[in-house]
KEKE-506171 format. One line per field, with one value per atom (N, C-alpha, C): residue number from 1; residue in one letter; atom name; x, y, z. Coordinates in nm, 2 decimals. Atoms other than C-alpha are relative to their C-alpha. Layout:
<recs>
resi: NUM; ...
resn: A; ...
name: CA; ...
u: X; ...
v: Y; ...
w: Z; ...
</recs>
This chain:
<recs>
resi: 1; 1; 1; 2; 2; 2; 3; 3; 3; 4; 4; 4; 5; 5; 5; 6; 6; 6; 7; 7; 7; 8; 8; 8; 9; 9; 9; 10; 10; 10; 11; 11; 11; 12; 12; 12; 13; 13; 13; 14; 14; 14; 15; 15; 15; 16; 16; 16; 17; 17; 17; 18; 18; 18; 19; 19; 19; 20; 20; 20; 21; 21; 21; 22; 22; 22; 23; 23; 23; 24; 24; 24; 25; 25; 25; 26; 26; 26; 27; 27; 27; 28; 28; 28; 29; 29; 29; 30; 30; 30; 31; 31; 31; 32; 32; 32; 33; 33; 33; 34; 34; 34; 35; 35; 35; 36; 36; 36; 37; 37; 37; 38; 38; 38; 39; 39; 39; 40; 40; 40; 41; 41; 41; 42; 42; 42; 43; 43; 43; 44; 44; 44; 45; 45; 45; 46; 46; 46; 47; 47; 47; 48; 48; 48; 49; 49; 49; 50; 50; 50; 51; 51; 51; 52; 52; 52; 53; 53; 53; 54; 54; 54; 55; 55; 55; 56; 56; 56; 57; 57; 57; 58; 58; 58; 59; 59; 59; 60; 60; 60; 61; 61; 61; 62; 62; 62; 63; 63; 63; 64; 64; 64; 65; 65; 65; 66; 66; 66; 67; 67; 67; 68; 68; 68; 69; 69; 69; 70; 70; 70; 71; 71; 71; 72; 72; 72; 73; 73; 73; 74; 74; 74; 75; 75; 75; 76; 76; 76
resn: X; X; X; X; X; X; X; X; X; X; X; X; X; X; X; X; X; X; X; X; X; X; X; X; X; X; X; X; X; X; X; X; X; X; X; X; X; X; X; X; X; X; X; X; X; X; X; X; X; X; X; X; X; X; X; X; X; X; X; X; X; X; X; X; X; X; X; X; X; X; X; X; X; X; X; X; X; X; X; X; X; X; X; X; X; X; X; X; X; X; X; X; X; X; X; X; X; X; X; X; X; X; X; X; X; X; X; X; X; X; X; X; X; X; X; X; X; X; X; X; X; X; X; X; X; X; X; X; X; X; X; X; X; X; X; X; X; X; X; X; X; X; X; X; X; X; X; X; X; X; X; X; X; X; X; X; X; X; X; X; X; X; X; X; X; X; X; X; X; X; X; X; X; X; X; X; X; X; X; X; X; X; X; X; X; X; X; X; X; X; X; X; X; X; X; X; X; X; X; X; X; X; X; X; X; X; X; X; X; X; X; X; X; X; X; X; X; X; X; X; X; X; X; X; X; X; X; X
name: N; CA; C; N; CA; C; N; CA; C; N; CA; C; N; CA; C; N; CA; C; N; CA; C; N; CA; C; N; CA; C; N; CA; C; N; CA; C; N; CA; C; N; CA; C; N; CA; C; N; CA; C; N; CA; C; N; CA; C; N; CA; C; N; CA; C; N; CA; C; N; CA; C; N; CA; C; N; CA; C; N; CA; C; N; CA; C; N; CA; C; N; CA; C; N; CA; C; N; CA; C; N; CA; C; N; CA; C; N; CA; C; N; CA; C; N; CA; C; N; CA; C; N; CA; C; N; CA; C; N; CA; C; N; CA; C; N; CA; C; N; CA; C; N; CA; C; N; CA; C; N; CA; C; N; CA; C; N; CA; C; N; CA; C; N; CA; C; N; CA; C; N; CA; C; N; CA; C; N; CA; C; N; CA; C; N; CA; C; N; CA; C; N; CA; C; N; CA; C; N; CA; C; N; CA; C; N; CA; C; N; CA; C; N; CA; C; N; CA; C; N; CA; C; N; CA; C; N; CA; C; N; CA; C; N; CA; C; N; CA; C; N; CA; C; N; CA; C; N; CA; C; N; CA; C; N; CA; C; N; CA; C; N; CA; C
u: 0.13; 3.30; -0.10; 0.07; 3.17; -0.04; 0.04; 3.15; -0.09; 0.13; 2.92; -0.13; 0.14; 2.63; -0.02; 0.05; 2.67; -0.05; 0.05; 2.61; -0.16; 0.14; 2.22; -0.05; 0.06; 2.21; 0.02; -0.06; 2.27; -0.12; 0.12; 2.03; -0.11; 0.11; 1.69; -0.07; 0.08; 1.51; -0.13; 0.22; 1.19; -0.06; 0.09; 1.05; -0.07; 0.00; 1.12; -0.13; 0.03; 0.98; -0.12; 0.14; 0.68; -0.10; 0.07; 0.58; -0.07; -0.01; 0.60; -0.12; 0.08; 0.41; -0.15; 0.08; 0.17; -0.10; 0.05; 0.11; -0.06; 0.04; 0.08; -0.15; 0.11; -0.18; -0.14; 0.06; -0.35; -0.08; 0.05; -0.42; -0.06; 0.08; -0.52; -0.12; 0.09; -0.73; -0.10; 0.08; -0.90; 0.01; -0.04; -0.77; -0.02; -0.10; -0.80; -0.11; 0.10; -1.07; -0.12; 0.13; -1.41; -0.09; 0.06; -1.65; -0.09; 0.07; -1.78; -0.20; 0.20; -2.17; -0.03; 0.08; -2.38; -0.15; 0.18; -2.75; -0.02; 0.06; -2.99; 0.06; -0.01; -2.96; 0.11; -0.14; -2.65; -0.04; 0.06; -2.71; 0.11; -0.11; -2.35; 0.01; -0.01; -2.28; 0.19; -0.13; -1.91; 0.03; -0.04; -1.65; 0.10; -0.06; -1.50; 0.11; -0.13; -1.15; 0.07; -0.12; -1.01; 0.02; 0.02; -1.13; 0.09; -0.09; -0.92; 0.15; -0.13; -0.64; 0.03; -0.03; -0.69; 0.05; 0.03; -0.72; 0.13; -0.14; -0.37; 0.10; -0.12; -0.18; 0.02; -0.01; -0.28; 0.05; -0.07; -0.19; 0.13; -0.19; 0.15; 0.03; -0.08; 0.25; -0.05; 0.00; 0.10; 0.10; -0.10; 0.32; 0.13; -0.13; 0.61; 0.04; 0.01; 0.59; 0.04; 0.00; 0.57; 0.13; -0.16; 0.91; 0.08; -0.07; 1.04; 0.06; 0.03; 0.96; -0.07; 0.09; 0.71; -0.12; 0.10; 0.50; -0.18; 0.10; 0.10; -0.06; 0.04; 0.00; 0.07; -0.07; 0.21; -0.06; 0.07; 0.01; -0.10; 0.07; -0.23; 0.02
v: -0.03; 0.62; -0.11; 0.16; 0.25; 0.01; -0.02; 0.32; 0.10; -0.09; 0.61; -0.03; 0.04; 0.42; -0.16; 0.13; 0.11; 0.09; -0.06; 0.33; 0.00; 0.04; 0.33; -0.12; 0.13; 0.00; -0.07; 0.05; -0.04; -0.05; 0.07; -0.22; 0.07; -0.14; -0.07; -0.02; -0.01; 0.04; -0.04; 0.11; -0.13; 0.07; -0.11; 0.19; -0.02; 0.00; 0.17; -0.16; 0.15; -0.22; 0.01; 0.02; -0.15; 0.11; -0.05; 0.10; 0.01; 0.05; -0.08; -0.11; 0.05; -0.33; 0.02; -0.07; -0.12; 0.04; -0.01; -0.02; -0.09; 0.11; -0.34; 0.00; 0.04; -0.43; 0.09; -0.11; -0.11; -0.04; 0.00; -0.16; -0.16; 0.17; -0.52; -0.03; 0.02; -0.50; 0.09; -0.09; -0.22; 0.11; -0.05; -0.05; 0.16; -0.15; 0.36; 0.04; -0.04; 0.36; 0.04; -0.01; 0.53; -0.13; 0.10; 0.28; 0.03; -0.04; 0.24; 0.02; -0.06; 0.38; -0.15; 0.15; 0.03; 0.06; 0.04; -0.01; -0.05; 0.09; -0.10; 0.02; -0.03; -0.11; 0.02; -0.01; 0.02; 0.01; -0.04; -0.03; 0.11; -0.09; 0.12; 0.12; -0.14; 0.47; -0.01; -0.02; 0.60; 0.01; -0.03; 0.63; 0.15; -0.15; 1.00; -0.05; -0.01; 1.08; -0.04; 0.04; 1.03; -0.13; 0.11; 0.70; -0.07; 0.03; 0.62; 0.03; 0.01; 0.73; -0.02; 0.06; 0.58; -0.11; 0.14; 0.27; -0.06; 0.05; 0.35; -0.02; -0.06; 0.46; -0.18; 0.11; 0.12; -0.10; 0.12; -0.11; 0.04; -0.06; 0.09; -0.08; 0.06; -0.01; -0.15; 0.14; -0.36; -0.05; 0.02; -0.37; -0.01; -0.03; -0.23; -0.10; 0.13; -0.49; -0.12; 0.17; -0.79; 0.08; -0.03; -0.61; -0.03; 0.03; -0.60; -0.11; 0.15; -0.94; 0.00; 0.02; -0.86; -0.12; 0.11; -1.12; 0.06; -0.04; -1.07; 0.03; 0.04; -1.12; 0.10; -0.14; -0.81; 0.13; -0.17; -0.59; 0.07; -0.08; -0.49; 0.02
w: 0.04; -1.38; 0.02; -0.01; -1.35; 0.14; -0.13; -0.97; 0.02; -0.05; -1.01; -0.07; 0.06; -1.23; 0.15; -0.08; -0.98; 0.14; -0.12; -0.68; 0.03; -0.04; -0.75; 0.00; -0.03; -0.75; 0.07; -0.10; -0.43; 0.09; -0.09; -0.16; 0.00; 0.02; -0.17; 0.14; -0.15; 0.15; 0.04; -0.04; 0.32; -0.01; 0.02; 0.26; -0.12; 0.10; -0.06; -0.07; -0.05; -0.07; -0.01; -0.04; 0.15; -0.12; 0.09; -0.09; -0.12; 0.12; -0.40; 0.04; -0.01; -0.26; 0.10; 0.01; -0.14; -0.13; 0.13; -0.48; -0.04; 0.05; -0.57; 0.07; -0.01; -0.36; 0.03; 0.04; -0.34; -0.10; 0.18; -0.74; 0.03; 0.05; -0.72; 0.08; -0.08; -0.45; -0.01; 0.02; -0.51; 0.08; -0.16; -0.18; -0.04; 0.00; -0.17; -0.12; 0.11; -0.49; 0.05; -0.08; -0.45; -0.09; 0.03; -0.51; -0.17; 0.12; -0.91; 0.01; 0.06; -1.01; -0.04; 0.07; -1.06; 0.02; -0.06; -1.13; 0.10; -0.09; -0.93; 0.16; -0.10; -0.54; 0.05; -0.07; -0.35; 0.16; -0.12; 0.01; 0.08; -0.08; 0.12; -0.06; 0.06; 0.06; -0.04; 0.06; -0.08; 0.14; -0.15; 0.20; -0.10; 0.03; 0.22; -0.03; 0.00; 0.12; 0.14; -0.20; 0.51; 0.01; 0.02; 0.50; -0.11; 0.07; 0.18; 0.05; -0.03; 0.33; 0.11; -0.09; 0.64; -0.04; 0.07; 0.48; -0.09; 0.03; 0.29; 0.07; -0.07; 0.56; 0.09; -0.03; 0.74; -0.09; 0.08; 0.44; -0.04; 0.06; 0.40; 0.16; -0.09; 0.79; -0.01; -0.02; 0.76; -0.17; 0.09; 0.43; 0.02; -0.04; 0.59; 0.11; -0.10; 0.89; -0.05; 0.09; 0.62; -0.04; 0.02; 0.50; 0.06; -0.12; 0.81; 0.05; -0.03; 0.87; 0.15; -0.15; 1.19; -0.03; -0.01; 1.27; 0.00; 0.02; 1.19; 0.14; -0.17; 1.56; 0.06; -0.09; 1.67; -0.10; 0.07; 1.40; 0.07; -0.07; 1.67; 0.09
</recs>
């Protein structure tokens, strides 16, 4: 029985990884949010929904790369 609770604690996948740290920096960064209501002048407008998840989909493979261990200079 002891071998079927350790079983999920087995290596976790760069998927797994890049996703988490995704999250992370998603939320800290602000990444993927529409932009908050302020007074006073706003010169940029909101960016659409596509836009947000362009914006994730790129920081999930540049996530997944730094998992990987790709070098920054081969991200484009």
């Amino acid at each position: 029985m002891d071998g079927w609770n350790n079983a999920s604690l087995g290596a976790r996948r760069n998927e797994d990884i890049a996703l988490d740290l995704l999250k992370f920096v998603a939320g800290t960064a602000g990444v993927g949010r529409p932009a908050a209501p302020s007074t006073g002048f706003s010169g940029a407008t909101a960016p659409k929904p596509e836009e947000h998840v362009t914006q994730l989909l790129d920081l999930y493979g540049r996530c997944l790369r730094a998992v990987q261990g790709g070098s920054p200079e081969n991200a484009r």
